[in-house]
N, C-alpha and C positions, 0 to 999 in steps of 0.2 A: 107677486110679479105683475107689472103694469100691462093692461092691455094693449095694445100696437094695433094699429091700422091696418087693414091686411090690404097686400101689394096689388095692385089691380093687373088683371095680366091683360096683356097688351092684344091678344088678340079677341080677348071679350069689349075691348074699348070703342066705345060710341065715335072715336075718332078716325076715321077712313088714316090706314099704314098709307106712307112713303113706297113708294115703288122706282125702283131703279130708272125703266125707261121711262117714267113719267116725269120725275125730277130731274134728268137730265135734257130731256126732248128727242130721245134717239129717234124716235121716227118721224118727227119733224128737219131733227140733224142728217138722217140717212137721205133725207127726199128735194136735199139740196146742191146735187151734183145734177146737172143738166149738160153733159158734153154735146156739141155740135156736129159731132158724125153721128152720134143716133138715128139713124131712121127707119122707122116702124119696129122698133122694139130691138133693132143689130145694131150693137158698138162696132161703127168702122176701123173706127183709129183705138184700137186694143188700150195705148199708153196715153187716152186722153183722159181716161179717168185717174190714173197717180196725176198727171199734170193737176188735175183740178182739185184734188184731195190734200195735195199737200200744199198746194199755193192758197186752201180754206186754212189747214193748219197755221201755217206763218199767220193770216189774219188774228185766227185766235189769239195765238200767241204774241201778236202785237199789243189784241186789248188788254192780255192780263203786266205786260212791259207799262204801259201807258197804266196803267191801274196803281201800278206801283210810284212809276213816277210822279203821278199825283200826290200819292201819297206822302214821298217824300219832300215835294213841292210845300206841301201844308205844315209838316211839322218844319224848316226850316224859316219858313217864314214869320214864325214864331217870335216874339223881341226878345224872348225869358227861355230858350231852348236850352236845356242843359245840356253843357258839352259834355259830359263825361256820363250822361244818369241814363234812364229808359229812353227819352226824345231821342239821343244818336245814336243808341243800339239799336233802337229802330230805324231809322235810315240806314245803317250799315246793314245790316240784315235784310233789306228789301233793296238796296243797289250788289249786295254779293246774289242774291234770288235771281235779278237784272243777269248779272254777269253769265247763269249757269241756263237761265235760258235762253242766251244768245248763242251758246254754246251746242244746245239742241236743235235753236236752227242751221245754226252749220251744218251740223252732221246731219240735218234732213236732206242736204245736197246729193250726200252719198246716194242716199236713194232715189232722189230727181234723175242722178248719171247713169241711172241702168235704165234708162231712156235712151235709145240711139237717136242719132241724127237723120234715120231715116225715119224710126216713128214720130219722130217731131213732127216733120214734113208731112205725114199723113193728114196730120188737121191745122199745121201753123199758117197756114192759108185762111183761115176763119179766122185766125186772130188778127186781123190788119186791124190797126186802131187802136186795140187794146195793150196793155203792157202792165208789165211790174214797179214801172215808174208811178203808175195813176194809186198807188195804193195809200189813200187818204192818211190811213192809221202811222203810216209810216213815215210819210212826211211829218204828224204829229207826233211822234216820237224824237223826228230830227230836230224840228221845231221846240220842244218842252226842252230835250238837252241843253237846246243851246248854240246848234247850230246857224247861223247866219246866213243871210241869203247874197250879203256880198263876197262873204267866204266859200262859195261853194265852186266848184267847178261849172262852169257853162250856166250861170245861172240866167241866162235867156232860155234855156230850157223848164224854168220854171213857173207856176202859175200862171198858163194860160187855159182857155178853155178853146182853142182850135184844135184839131182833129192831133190826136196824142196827149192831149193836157186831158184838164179835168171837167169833169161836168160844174153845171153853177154853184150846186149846192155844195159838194166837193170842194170847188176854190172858195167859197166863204169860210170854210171850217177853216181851210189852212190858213187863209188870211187873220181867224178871229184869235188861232195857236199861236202865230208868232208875234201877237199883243199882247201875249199874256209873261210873265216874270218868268224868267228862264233858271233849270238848276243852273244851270254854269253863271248866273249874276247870282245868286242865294249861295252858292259857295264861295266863291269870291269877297259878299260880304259878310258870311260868316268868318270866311280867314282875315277880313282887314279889320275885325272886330276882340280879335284874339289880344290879350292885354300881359303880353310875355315879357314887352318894352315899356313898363310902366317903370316908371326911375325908381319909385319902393322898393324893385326888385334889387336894382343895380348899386347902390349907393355905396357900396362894399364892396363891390368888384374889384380884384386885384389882379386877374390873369395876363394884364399886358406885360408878358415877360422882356417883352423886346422894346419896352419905353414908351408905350402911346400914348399920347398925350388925353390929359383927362378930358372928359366930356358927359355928354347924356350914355346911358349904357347901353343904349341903342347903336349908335354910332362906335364906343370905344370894342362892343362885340363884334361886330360888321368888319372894323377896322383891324380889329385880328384876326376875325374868319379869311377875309381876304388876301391876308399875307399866306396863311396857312396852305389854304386853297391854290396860290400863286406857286407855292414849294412843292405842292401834291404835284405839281404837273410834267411829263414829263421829257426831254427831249423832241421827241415826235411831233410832241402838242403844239400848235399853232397859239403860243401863249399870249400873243400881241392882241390878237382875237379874240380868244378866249375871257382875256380879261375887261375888253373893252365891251366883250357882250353882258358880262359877269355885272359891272357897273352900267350900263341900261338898264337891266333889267330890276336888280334890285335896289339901286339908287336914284334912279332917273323916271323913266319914262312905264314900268311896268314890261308885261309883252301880252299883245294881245289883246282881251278884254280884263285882264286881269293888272290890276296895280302895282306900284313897287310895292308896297305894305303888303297887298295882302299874298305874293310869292315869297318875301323876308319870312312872314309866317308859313307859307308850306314846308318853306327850306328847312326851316326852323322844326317843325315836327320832322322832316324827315330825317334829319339828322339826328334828333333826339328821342326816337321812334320808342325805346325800349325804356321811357322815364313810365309811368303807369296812365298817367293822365293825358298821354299823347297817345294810348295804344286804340281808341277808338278813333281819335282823329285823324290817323295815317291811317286806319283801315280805312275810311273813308273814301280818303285821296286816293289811295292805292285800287281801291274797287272803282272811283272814276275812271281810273288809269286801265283797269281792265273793258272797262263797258265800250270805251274807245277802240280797242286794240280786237275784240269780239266783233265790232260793229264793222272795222276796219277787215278782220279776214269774212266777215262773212259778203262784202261788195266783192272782196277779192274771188273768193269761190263760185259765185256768180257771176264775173269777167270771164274766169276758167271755164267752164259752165257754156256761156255763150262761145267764147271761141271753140269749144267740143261742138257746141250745136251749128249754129250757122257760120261761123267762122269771121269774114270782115262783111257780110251780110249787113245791109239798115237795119233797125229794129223796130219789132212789129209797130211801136207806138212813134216810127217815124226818127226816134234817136241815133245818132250814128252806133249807135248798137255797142262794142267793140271799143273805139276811141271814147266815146261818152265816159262807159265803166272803168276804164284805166284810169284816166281824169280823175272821176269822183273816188278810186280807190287812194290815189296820192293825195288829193285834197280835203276830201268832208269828213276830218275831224274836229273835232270840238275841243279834247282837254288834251291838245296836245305839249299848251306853254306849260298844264302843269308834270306833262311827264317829260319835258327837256329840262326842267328842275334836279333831274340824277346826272346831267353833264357835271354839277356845280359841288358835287358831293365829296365830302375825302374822306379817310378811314376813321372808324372809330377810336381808334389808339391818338388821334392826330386833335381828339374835339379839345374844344377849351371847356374847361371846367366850370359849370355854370353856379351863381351866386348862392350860399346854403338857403337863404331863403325862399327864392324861387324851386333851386331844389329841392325842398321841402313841401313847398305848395304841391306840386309836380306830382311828388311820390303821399298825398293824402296826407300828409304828417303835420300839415297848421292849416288855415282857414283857407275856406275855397276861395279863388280867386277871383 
């Protein structure tokens, strides 16, 4: 029998162990609350410490959002990113993480709200100046999405450094974020890059049941999706509209930042969601669509929030408080052109039957495409 090494135990090890509060910094993290009613060792205002405790939290949980979104920033940027392989499991997997903990800050609100509007009052007087608006990380998050600053609501509220804006250092960061390549431009051209309209697919194509004249298969799918779509609609529907929005958007002009191409291609995954080689690329989309709509209730809870506390009150940082938040809850989102993409959708039963070839490539069955 071979002799074997024997196991060194770890606490005879010349190596100093890991220690919980040392690895994390808990007592550098505990001794970074500093409320403004403290004086001489008495907490005046009882509920200035959750204010402060959980408005540390949301920062955290900003850096580890931004962390992510970097990360996903990097691997799309990639020329050679494989759409169906590890590259975009991992992006899904870190924008669904994205979605679950926007979800956390939400419900941190719950317990922001057992704060009254009188303990607010106890120390919101020391807050003049400051606000939730000045929160760098946050703007950098808006910022890396995708959001725009001529999209935003009041955006003369933004990047200044007079009394409510940000300090210098502060407004360089946000200025250096919104230079840098945005997810919402890395998905867009990752979708106008998608090669579903390459005529090797189509050259076969027989499903214009109803006589459409031949062409590129780009065009003669389009050309029947559109009739389709026109029949899915129904009485109610403002179809004069509908269809003239239907042609902007994926024939003409795009919506948005986004192009006609590269929404032909979303549409196109979502329709075809359940072929195998679309089921990472609609999680995608689908988890954009969530990170929006998370980002979206959580201004919203924060509108509600204010109007519980100070009602149509300024805000501390000088905002119309109230009217500001409503605003920026109707307007600052980012990926809203690709979730008006489900107005355009019709049943499953109604798809046109797509080329065996491409069908093929789709479901892994002949050479990647």
């Amino acid at each position: 029998m071979r002799d074997t090494p024997a196991m060194e135990c770890p606490f005879n090890s010349s190596k100093t162990p890991a220690y919980y509060g040392s690895y994390l910094a808990v007592e550098k993290l505990l001794g970074l609350q500093a409320p403004v009613s403290l004086v001489e060792g008495k907490l005046h205002a009882h509920d200035e410490m959750l204010f402060i405790i959980v408005h540390q939290t949301y920062e955290l949980w900003f850096k580890q959002i931004l962390h992510e979104l970097n990360a996903c920033c990097e691997v799309l940027q990639q020329p050679s990113a494989d759409d169906n392989g590890p590259d975009m499991n991992v992006v899904v997997h870190r924008l669904k993480r994205i979605v679950e903990i926007w979800k956390v800050l939400n419900h941190q609100v719950d317990v922001l709200e057992t704060m009254t509007p009188l303990d607010f009052l106890d120390f919101r007087s020391s807050l003049e100046g400051a606000s939730g608006f000045q929160s760098t990380q946050f703007r950098q998050i808006e910022a890396t999405l995708g959001l725009r600053m001529e999209n935003r609501f009041r955006p003369d509220y933004y990047k200044h450094t007079e009394m409510g804006g940000f300090n210098e250092d502060d407004y360089r960061t946000i200025v250096e974020a919104e230079k840098t390549t945005t997810l919402l431009q890395l998905v867009e051209q990752w979708l106008a890059r998608m090669p579903f309209f390459e005529e090797s697919f189509w050259q076969d194509w027989d499903d214009s049941s109803d006589g459409e004249s031949a062409g590129a298969g780009q065009s003669r799918f389009w050309s029947r999706y559109r009739k389709l779509y026109e029949a899915s609609l129904s009485e109610r529907d403002e179809k004069e509209d509908l269809l003239a929005k239907f042609d902007e958007t994926f024939s003409k002009t795009g919506a948005g930042d986004f192009s006609a191409v590269s929404l032909r291609a979303a549409l196109f995954i979502m329709l075809y969601r359940d072929e195998p080689l679309f089921r990472l690329p609609f999680a995608l989309l689908n988890s954009l669509i969530e990170i929006d709509e998370q980002l979206g209730n959580f201004r919203y809870r924060h509108l509600q929030m204010v109007r519980r506390m100070i009602g149509t009150r300024i805000g501390t940082g000088g905002s119309s408080g109230e009217q500001y938040l409503q605003g920026a809850v109707n307007k600052n989102y980012v990926f809203k052109d690709l979730a008006s993409i489900i107005t355009y959708l019709i049943e499953r039963r109604s798809l046109p039957q797509l080329p065996k070839r491409l069908h093929e490539a789709l479901r892994f069955s002949s050479a990647k495409m």
